[in-house]
N, C-alpha and C positions, 0 to 999 in steps of 0.2 A: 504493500500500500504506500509505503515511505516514497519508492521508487515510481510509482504511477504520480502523484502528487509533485514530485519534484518534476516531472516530464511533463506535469500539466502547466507547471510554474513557470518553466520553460517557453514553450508554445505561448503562455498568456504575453509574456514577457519579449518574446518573439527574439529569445537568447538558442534557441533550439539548434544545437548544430548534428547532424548525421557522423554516426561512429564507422568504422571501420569494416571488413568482412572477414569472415576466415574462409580460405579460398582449400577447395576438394573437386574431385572425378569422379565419375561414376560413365559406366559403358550402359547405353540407351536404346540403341543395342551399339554406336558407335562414341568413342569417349569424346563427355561433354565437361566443359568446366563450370563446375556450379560456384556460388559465393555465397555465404550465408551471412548473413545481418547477425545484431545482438538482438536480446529478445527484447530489449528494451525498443531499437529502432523496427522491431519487426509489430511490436503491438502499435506501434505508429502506423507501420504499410495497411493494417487492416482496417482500420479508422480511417483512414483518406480511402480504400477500397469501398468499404461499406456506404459512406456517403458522395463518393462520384460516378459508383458505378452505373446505380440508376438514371443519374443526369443524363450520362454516354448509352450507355445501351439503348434505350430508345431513339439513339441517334443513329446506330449502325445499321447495316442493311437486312432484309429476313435471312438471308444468307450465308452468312457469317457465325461461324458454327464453332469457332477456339472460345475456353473460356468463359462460357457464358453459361448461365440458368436456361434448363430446356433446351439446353443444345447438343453439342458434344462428337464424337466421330460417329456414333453410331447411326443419329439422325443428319448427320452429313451425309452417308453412306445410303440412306433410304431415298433423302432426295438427288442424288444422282439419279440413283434406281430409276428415281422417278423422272428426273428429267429426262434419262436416254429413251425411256417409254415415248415422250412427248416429240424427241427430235426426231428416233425412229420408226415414230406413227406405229406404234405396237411393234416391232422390231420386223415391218415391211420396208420398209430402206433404209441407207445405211447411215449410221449417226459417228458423225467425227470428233473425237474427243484432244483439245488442245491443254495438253497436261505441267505446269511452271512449278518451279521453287528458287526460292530466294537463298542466292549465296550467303550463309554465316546471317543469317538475321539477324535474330540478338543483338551482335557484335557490330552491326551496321548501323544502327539507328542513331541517326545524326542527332545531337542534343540542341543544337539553335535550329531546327529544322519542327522538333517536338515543341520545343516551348513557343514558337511560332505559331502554331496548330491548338495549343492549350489555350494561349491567352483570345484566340479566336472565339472559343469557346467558355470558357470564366475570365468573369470582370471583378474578381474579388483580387486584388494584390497580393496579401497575405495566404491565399489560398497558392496562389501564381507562386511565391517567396516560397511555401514550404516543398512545393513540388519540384523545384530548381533544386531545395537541396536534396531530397532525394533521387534527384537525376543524376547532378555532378558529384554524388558522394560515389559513385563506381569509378575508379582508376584501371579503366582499360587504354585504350588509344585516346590523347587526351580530347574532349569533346563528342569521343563517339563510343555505341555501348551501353546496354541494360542488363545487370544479373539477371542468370537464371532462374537465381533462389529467391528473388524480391515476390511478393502477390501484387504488390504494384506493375513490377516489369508488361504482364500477363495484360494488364489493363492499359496499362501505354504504348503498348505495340499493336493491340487492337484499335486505340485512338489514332495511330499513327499509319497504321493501314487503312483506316476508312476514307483517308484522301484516295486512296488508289481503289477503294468499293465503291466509292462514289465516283471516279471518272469511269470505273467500267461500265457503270450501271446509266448515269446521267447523259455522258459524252457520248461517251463508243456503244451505246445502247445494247448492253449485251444480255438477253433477256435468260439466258443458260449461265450461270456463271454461279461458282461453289467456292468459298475459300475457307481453309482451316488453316491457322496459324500464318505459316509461311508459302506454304501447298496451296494450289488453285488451279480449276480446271473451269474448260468451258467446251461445251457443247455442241453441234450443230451440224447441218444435215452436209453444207456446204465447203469442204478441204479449204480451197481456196480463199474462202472469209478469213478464218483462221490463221492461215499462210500472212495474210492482209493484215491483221489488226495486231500478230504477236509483237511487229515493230514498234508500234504504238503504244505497245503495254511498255516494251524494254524501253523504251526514250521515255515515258513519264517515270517511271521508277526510278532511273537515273538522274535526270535534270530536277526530279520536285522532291523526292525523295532519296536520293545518292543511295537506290540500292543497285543489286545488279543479281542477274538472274542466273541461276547454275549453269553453265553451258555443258554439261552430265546431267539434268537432270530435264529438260525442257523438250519435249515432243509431240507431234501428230500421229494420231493411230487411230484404227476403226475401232472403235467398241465392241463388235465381234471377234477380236483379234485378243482382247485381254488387258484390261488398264489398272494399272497397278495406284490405287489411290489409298492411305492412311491403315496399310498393313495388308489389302488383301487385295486380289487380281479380281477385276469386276466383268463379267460377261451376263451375255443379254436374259439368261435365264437360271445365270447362278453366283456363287462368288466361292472364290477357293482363298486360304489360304496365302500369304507371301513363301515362299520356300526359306524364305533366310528366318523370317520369322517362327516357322514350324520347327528347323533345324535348334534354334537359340530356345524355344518352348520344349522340349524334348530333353535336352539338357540341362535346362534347371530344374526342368523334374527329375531327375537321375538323379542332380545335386540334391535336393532336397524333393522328397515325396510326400512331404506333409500332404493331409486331408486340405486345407487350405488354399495349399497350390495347387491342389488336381482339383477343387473345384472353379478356383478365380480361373482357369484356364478352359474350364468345361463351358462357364460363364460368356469365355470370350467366343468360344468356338460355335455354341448356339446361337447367331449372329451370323452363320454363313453355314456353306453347302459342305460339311465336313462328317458326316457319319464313319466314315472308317479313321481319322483320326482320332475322333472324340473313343471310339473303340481302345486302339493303340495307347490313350492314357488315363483308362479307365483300368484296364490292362496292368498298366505301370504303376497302378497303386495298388494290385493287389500282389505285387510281388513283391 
């Protein structure tokens, strides 16, 4: 209580300054560098979460699926479904799926490019003032960069991607269009469009938002062919598995065979067309 109190005195006093992180790895399935906050600046992230989320959330697009209440991969993943339905008229022709991700997100997010886009949106200073500090309290590249391990991060990378939800949606009229985090795909019956507009996406991400798009990870492909979106290969009348994914799920069941992790896994697997794996670690728990 001493320490809540004293953090409030702070804030009233607008002496508030953001502490330090203690920096760890963790493989995701590939190694990411998290930063952890003190619990003292972390019960701060959830107090500015809790009262700006609401403001911004009804600002984002229906589409927009990281991060948010009633959202998440799962219902990302039905409305694909459901869009390749609508592009390929019941799957009578062929629906072209324009598949991005963003190089090192995170690590990209410019900080006067954010606080640009905030003050757009609150006119409170003080509100402006405490957000600046927990922007520039991450020492990565200086100026550019949000932890991983912030719940703030989570919320400012959402706000800082809705410039680029709202030109696809507003400008480039893209009426197909999915994005979760950093990943984003769009739709449509037309290759060609596609071919058309992806320069359009790379030039505004660049010039308005200095990100830059994977060049490994950005492709055209028919939806009959196999689209690998948020862990599992999406075809017209089912979904499998990622194979890297299956292979990394297998193995930390080996690792550990708790009840726990064969069910959060069984969990994940009813979510798609997997009967003979959901067998294989059903299997693996009873040995």
């Amino acid at each position: 209580m001493d320490n809540i109190l004293a953090l409030h005195r702070e804030l009233a006093d607008k002496t508030y300054r953001h502490g330090g992180y203690k920096a760890f790895k963790i493989n995701d399935p590939k190694p990411r560098d998290i930063h952890k906050a003190s619990v003292r600046d972390r019960l701060l992230h959830h107090a500015i979460h809790r009262i700006l989320y609401p403001h911004f959330d009804r600002k984002f697009i229906h589409d927009s699926y990281s991060c948010r209440l009633d959202k998440g991969t799962h219902r990302a993943m039905d409305r694909f479904q459901c869009f390749s339905l609508k592009v390929s008229r019941n799957n009578t022709q062929t629906c072209w799926v324009l598949k991005c991700d963003i190089r090192k997100f995170f690590a990209s997010i410019d900080h006067s490019i954010l606080r640009v886009i905030l003050s757009k949106r609150i006119g409170d200073r003080d509100v402006l003032r405490l957000l600046s500090q927990v922007i520039e309290s991450f020492n990565g590249k200086i100026g550019i960069g949000l932890p991983l391990g912030n719940l703030t991060s989570q919320l400012l990378v959402n706000i800082y991607m809705n410039e680029f939800d709202q030109f696809a949606k507003r400008q480039l009229k893209i009426r197909h269009y999915i994005r979760y985090a950093d990943d984003f795909v769009i739709l449509h019956d037309d290759m060609a469009y596609l071919e058309n507009v992806l320069p359009k996406i790379s030039d505004f991400l660049e010039t308005r938002l200095k990100l830059t798009l994977h060049p490994d990870k950005v492709f055209i492909k028919t939806y009959a062919s196999g689209v690998d979106f948020l862990g599992w290969v999406h075809f017209p009348h089912h979904r499998i598995l990622r194979t890297s994914t299956k292979r990394r799920m297998m193995k930390n069941i080996t690792k550990n065979p708790k009840n726990e992790t064969i069910q959060s896994y069984l969990g994940l697997l009813s979510h798609g067309n997997a009967k003979k794996l959901e067998e294989s670690v059903k299997k693996s728990a009873t040995c």
